[in-house]
N, CA, C and O atoms as a CHARMM CRD file, in Angstrom:
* protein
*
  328
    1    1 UNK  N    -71.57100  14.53200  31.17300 PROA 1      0.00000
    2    1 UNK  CA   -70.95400  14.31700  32.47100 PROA 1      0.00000
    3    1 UNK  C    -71.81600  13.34000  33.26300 PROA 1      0.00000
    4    1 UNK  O    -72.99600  13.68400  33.32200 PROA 1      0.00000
    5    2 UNK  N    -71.54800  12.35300  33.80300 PROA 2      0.00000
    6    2 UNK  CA   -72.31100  11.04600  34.45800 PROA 2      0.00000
    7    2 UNK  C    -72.61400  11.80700  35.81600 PROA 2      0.00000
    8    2 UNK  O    -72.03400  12.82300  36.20000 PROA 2      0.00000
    9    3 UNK  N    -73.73100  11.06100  36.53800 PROA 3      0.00000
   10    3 UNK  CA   -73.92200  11.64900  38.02600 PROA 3      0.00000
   11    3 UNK  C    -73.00500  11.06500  38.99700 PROA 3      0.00000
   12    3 UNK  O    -72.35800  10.03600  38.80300 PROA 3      0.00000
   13    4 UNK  N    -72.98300  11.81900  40.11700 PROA 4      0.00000
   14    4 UNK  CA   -71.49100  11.45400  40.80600 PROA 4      0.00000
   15    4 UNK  C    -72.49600  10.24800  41.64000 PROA 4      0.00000
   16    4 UNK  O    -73.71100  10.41600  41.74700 PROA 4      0.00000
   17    5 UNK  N    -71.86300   9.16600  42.13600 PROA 5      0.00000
   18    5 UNK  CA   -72.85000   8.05700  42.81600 PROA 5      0.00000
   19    5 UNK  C    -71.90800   8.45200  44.48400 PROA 5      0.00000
   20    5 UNK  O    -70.70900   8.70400  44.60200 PROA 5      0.00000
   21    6 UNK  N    -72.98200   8.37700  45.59000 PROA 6      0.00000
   22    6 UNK  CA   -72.68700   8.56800  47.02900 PROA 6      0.00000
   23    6 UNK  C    -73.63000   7.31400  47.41300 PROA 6      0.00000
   24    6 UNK  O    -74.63900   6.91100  46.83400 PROA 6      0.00000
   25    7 UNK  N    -72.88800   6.74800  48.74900 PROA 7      0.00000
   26    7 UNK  CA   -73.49400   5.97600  48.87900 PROA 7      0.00000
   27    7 UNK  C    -72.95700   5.64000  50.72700 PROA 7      0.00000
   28    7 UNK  O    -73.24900   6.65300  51.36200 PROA 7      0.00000
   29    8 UNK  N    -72.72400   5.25700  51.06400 PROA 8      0.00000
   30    8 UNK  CA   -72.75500   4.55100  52.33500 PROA 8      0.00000
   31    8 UNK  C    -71.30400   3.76500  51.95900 PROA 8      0.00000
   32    8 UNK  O    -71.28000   3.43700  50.77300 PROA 8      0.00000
   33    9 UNK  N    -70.00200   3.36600  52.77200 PROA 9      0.00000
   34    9 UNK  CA   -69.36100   2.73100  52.19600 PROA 9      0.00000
   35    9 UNK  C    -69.34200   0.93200  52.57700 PROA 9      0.00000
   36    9 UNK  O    -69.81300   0.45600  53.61000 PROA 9      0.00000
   37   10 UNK  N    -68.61700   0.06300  51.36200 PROA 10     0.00000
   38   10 UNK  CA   -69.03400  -1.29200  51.79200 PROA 10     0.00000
   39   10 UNK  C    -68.06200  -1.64400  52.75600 PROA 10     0.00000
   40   10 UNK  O    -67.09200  -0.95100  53.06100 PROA 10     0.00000
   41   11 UNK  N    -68.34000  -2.67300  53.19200 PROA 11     0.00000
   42   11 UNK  CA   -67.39400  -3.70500  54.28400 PROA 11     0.00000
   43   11 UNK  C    -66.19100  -4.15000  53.48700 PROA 11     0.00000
   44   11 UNK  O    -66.23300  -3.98800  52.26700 PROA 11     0.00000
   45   12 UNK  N    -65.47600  -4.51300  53.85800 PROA 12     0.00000
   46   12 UNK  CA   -64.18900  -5.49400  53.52300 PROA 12     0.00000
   47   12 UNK  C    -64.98000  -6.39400  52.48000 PROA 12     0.00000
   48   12 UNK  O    -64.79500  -6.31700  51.26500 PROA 12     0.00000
   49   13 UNK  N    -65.97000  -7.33700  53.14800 PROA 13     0.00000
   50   13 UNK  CA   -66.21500  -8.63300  52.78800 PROA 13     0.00000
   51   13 UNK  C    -67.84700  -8.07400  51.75200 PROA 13     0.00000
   52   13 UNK  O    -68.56800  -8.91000  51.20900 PROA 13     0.00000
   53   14 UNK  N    -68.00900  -7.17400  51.71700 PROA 14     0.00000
   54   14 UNK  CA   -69.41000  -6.89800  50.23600 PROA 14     0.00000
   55   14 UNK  C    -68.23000  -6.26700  49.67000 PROA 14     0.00000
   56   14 UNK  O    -68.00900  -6.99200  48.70000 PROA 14     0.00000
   57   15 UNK  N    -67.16400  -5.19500  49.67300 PROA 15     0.00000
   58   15 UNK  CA   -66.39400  -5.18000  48.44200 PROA 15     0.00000
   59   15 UNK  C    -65.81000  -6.50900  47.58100 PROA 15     0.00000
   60   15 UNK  O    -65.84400  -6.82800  46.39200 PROA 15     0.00000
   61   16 UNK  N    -65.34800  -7.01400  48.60000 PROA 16     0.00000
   62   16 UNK  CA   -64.72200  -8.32500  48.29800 PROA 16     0.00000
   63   16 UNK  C    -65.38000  -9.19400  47.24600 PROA 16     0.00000
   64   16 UNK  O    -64.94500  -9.69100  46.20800 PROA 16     0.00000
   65   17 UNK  N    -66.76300  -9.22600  47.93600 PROA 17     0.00000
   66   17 UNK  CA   -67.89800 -10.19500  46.79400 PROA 17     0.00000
   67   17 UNK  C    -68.22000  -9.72100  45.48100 PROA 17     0.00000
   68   17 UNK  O    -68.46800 -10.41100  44.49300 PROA 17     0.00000
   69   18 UNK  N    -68.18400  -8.22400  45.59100 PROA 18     0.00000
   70   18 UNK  CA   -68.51200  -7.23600  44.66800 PROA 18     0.00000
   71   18 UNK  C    -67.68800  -7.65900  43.40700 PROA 18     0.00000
   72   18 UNK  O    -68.14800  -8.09400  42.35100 PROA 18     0.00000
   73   19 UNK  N    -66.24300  -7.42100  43.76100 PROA 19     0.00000
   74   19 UNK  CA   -65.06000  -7.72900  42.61100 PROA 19     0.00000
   75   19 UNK  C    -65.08400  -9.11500  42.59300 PROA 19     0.00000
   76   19 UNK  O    -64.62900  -9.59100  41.55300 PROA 19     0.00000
   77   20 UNK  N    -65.53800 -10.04200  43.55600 PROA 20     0.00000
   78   20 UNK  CA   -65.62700 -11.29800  42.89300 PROA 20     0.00000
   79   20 UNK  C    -67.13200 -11.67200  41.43300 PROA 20     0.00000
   80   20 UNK  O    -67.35800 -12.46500  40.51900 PROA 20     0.00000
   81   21 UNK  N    -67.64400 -10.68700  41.98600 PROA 21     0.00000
   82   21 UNK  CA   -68.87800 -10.76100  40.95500 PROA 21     0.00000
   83   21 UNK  C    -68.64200 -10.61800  39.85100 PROA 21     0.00000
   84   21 UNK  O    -68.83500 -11.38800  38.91100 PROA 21     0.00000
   85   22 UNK  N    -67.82800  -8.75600  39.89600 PROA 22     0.00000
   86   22 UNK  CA   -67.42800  -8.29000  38.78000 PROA 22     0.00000
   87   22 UNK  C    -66.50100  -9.15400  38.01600 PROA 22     0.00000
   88   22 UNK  O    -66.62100  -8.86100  36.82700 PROA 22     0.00000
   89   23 UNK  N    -65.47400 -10.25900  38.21700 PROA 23     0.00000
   90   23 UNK  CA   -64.97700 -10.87700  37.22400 PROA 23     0.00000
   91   23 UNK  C    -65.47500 -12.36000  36.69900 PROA 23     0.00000
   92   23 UNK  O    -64.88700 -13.16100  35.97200 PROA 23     0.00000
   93   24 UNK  N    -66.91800 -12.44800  37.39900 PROA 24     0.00000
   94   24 UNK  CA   -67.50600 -13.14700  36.34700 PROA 24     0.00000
   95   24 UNK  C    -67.82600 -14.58800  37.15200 PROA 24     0.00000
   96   24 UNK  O    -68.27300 -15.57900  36.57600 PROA 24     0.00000
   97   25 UNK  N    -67.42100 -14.50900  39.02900 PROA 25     0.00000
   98   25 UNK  CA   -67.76100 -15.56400  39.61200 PROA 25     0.00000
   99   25 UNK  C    -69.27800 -15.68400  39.92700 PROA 25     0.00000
  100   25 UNK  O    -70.06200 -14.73900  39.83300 PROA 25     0.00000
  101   26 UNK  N    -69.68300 -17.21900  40.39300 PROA 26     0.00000
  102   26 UNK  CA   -71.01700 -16.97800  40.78800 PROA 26     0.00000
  103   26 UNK  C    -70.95200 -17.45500  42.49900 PROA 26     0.00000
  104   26 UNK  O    -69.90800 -17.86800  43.00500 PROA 26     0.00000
  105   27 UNK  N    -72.05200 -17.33800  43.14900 PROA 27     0.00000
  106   27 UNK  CA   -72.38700 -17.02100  44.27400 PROA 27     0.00000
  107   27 UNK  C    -71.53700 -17.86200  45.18700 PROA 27     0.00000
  108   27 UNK  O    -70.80200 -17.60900  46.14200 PROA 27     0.00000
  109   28 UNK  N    -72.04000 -19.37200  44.30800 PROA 28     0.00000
  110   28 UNK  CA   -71.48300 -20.48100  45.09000 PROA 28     0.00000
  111   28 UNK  C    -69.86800 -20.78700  44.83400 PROA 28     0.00000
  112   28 UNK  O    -69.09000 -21.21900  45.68400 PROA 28     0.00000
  113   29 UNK  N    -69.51300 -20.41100  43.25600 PROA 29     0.00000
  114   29 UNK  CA   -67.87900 -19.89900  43.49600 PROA 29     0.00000
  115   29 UNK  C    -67.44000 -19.40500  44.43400 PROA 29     0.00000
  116   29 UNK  O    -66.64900 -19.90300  45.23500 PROA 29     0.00000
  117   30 UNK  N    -67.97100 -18.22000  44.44000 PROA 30     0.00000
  118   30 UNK  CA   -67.71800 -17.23600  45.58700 PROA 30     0.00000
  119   30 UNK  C    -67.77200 -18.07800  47.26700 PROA 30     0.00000
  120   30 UNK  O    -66.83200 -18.40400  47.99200 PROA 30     0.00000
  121   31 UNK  N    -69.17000 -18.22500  47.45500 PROA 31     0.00000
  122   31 UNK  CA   -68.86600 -19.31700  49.19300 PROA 31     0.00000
  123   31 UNK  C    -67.54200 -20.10200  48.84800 PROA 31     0.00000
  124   31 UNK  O    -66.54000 -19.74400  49.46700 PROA 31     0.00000
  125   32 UNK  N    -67.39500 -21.26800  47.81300 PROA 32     0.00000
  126   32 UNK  CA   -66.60300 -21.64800  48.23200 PROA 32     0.00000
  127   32 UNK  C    -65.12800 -21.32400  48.14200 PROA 32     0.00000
  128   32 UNK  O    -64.28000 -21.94900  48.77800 PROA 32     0.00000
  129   33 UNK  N    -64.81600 -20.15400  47.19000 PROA 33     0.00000
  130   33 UNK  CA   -63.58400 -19.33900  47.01500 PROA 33     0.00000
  131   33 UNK  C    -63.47700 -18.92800  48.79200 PROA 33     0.00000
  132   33 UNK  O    -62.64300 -19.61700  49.37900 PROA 33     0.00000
  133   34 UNK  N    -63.93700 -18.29500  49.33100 PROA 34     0.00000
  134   34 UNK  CA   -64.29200 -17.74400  50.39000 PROA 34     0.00000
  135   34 UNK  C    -64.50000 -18.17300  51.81700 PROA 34     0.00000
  136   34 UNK  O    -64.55900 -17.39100  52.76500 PROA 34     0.00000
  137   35 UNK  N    -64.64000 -19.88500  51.91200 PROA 35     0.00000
  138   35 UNK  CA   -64.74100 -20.70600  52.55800 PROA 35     0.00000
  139   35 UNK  C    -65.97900 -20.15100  53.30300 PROA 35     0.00000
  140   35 UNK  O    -65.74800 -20.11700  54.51200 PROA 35     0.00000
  141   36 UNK  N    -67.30500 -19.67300  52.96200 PROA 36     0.00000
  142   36 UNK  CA   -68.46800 -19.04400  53.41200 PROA 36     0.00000
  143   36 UNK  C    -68.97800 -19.75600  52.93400 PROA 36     0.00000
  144   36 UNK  O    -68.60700 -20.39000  51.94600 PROA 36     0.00000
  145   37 UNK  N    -70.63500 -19.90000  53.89700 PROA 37     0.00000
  146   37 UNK  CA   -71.99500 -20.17900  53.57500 PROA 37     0.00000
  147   37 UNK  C    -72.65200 -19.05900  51.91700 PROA 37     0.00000
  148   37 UNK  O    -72.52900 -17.84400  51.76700 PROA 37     0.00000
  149   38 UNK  N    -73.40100 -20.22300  50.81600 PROA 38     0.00000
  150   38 UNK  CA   -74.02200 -19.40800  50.28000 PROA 38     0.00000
  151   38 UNK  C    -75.10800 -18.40400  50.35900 PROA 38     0.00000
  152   38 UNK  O    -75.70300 -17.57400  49.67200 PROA 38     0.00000
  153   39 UNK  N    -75.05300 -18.97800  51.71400 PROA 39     0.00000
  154   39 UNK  CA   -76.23700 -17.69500  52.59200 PROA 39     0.00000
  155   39 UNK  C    -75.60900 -15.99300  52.67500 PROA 39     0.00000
  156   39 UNK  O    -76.07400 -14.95900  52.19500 PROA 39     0.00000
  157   40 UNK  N    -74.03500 -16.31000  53.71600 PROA 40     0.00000
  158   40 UNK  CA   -73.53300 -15.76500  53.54800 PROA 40     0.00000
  159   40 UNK  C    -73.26600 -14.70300  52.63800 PROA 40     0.00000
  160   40 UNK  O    -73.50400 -13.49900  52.74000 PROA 40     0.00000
  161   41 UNK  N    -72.74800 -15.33900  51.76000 PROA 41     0.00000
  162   41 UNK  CA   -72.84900 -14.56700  50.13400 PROA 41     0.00000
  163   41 UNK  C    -73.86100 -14.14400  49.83600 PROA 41     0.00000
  164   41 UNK  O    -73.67900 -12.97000  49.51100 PROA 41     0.00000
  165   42 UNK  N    -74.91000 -14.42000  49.74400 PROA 42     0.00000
  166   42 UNK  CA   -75.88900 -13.61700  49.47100 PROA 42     0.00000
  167   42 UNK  C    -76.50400 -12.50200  50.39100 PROA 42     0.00000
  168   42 UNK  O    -77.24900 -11.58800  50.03800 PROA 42     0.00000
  169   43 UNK  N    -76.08400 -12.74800  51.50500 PROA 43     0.00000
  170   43 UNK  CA   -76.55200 -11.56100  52.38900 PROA 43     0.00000
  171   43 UNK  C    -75.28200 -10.44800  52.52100 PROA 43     0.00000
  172   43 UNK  O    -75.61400  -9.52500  53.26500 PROA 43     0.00000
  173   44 UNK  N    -74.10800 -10.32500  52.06100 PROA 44     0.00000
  174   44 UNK  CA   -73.31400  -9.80500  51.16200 PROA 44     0.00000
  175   44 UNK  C    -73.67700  -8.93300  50.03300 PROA 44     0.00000
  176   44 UNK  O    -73.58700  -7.70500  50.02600 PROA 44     0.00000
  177   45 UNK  N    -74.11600  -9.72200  49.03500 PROA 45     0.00000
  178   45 UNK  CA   -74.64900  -8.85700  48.11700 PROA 45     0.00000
  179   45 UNK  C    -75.67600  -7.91800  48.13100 PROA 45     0.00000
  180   45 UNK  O    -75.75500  -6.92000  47.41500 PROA 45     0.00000
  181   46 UNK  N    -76.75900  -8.43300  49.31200 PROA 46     0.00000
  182   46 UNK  CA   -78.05300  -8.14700  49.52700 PROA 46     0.00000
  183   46 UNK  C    -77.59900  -6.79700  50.39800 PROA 46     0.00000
  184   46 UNK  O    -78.44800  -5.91300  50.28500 PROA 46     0.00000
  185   47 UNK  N    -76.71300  -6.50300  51.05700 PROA 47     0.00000
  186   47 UNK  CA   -76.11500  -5.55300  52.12900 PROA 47     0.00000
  187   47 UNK  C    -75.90900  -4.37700  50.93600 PROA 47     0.00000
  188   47 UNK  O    -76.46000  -3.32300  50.61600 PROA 47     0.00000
  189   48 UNK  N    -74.90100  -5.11000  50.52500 PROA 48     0.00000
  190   48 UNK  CA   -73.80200  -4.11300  49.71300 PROA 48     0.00000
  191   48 UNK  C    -74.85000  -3.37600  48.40600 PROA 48     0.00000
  192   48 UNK  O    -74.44700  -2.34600  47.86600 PROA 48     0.00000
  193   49 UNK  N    -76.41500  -4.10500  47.90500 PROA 49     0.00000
  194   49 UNK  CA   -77.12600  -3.38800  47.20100 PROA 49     0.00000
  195   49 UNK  C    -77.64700  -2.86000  47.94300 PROA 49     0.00000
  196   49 UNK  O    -78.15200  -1.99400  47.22800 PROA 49     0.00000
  197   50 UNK  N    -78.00400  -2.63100  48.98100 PROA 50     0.00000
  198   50 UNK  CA   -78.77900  -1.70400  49.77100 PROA 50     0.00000
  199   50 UNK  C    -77.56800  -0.54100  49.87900 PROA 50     0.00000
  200   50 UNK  O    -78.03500   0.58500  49.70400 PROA 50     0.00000
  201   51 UNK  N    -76.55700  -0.55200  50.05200 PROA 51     0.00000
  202   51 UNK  CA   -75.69300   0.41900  50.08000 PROA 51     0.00000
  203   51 UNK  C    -75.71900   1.13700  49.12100 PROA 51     0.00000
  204   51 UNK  O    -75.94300   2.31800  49.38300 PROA 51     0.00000
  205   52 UNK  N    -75.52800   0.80100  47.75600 PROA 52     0.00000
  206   52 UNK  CA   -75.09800   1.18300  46.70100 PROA 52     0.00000
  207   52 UNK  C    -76.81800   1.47300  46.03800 PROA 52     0.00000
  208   52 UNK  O    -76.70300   1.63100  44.82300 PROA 52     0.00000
  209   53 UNK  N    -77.70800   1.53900  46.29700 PROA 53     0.00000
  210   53 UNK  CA   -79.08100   1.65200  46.47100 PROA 53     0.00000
  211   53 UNK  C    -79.76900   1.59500  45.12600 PROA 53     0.00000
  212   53 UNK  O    -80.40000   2.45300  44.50800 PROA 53     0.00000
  213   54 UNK  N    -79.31600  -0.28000  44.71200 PROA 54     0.00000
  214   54 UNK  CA   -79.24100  -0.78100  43.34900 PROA 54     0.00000
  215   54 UNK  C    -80.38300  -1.71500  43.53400 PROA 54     0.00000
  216   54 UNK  O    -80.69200  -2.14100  44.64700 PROA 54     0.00000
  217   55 UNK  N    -81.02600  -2.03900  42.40900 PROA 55     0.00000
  218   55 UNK  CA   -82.18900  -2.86100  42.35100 PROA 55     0.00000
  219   55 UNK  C    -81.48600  -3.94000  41.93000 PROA 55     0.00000
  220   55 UNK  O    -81.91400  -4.89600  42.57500 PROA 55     0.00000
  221   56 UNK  N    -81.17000  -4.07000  41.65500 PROA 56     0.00000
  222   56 UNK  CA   -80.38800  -5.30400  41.14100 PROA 56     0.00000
  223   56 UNK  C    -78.56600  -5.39900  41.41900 PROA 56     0.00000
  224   56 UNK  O    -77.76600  -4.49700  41.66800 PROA 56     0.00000
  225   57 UNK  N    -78.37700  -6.78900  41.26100 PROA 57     0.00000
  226   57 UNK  CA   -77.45400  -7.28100  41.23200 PROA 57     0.00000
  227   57 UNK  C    -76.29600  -6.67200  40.44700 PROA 57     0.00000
  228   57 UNK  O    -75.45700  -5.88800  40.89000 PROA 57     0.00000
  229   58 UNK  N    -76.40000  -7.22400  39.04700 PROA 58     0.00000
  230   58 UNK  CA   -75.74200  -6.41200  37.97500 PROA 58     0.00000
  231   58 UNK  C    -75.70200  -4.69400  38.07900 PROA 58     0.00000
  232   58 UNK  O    -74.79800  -4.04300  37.55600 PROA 58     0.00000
  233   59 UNK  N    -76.63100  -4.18600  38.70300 PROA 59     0.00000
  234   59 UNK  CA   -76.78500  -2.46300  38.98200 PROA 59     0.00000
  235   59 UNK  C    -75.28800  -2.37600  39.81800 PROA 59     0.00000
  236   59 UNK  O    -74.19100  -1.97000  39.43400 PROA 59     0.00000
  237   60 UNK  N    -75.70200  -2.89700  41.03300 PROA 60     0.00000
  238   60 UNK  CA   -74.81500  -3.30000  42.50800 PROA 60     0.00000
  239   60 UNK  C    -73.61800  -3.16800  41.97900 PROA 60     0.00000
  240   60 UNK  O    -72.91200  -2.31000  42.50900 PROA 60     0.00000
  241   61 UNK  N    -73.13200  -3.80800  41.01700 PROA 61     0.00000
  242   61 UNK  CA   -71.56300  -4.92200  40.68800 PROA 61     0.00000
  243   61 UNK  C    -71.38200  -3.48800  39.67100 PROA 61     0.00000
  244   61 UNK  O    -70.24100  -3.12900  39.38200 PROA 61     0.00000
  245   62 UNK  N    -72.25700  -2.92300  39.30100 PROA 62     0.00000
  246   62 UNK  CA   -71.44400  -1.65600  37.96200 PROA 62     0.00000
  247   62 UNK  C    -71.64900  -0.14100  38.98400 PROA 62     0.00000
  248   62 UNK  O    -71.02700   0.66100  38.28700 PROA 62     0.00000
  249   63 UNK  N    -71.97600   0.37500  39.76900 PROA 63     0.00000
  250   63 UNK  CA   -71.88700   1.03400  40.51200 PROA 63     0.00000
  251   63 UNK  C    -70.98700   0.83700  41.76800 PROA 63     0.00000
  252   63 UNK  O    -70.77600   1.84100  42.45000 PROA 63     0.00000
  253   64 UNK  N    -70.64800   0.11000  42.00100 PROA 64     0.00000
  254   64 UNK  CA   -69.68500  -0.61800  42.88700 PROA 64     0.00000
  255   64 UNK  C    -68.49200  -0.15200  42.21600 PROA 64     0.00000
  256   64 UNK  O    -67.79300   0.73100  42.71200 PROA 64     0.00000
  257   65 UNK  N    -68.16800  -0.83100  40.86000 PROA 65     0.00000
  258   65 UNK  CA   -66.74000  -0.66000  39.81700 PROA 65     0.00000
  259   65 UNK  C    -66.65900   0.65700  39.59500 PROA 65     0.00000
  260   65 UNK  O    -65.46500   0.94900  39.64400 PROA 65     0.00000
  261   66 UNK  N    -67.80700   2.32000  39.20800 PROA 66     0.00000
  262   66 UNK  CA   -67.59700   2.73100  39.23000 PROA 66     0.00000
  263   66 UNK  C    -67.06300   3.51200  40.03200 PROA 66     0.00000
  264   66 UNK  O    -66.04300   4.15600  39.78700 PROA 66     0.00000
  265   67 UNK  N    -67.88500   3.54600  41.39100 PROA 67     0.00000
  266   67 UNK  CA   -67.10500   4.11300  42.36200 PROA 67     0.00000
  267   67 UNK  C    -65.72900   3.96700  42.39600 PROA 67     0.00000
  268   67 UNK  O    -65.01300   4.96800  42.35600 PROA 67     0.00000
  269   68 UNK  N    -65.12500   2.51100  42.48500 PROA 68     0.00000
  270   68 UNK  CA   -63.86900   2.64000  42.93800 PROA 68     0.00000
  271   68 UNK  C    -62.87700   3.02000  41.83600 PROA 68     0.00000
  272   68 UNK  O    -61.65700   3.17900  41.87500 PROA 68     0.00000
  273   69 UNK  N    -63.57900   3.09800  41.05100 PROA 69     0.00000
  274   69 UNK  CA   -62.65800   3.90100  39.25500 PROA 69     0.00000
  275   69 UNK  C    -62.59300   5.25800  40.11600 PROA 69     0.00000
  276   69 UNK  O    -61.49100   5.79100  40.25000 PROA 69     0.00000
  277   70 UNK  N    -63.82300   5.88400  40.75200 PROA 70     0.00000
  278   70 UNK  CA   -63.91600   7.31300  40.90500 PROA 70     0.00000
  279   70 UNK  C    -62.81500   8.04000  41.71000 PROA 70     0.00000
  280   70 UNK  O    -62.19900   9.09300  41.53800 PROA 70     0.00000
  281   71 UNK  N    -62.80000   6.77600  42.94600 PROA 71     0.00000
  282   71 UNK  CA   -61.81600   6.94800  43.83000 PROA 71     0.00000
  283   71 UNK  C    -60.59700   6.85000  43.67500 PROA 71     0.00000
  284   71 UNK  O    -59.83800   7.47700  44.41400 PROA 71     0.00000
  285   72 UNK  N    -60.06800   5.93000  42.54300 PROA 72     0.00000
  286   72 UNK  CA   -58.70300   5.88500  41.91600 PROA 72     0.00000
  287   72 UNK  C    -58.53700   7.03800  41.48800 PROA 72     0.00000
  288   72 UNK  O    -57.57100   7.62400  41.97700 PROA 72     0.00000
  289   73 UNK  N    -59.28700   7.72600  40.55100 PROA 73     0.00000
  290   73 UNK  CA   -58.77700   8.55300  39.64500 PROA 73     0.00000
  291   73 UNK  C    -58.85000  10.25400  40.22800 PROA 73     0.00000
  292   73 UNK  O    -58.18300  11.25100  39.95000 PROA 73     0.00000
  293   74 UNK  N    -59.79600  10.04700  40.99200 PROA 74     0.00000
  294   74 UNK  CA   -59.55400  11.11900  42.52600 PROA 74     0.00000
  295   74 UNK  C    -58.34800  11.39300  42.73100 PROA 74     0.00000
  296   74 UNK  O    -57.87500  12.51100  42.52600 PROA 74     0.00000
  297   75 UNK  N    -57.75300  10.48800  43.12700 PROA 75     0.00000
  298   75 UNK  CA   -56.27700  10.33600  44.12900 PROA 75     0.00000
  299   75 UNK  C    -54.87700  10.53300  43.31500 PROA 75     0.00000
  300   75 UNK  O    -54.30000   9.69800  42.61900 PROA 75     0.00000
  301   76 UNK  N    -54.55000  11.68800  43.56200 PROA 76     0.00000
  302   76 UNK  CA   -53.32500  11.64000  42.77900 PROA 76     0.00000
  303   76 UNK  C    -52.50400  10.39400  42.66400 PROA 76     0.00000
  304   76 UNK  O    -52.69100   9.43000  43.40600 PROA 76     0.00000
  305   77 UNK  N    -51.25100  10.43600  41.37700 PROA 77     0.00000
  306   77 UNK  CA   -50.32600   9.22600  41.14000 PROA 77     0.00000
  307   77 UNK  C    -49.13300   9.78100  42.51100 PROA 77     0.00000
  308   77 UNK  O    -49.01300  10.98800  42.72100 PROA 77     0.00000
  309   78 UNK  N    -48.64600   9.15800  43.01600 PROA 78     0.00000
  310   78 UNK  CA   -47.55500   9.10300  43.55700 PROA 78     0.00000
  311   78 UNK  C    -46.42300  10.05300  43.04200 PROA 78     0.00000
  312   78 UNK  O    -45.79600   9.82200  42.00800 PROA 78     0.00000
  313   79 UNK  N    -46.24800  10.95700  43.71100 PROA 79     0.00000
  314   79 UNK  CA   -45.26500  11.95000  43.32100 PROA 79     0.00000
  315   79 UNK  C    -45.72500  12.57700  42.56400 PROA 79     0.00000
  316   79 UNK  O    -44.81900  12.66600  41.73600 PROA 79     0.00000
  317   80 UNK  N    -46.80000  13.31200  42.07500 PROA 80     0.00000
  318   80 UNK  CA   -47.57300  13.68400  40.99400 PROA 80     0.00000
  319   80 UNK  C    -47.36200  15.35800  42.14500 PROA 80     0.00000
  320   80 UNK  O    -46.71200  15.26500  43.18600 PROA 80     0.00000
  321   81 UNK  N    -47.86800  16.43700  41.81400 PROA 81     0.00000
  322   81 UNK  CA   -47.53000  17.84400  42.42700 PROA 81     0.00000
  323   81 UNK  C    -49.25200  17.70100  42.30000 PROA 81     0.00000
  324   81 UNK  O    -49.93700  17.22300  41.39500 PROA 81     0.00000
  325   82 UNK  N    -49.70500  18.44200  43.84800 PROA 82     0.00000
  326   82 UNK  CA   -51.51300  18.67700  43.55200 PROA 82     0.00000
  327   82 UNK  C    -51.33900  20.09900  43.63800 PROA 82     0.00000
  328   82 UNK  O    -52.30600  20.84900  43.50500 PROA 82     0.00000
């Protein structure tokens, strides 16, 4: 059984970067997908690992995905009986 991860939740804009990470963009993709400073973006990521209370980047971006797997699969399907 994996440990359950708690954390602080992210902003709009560190989830946002998060799933842009997770499919494989890089920073400056990201600013300019985003029409943001690469500063920006990085103080994004730098937020959203302090949240997710990851040493790294790659930590950040797979604790991030799990959570929101956790939270999907939490939540009943639509019309489902709880």
């Amino acid at each position: 059984m994996a440990a359950q991860i708690e954390c602080d939740p992210l902003t709009q804009a560190q989830s946002e970067v998060m799933l842009l990470l997770a499919s494989g963009l890089l920073g400056k993709e990201i600013a300019h997908l985003l029409d943001v400073s690469q500063s920006a973006v990085k103080d994004r990521i730098n937020r959203a690992k302090d949240r997710l209370e990851a040493r790294t980047t790659v930590q950040a971006v797979a604790r991030y995905l799990t959570l929101l797997h956790t939270e999907q699969t939490d939540q009943p399907n639509q019309g489902e009986f709880q």
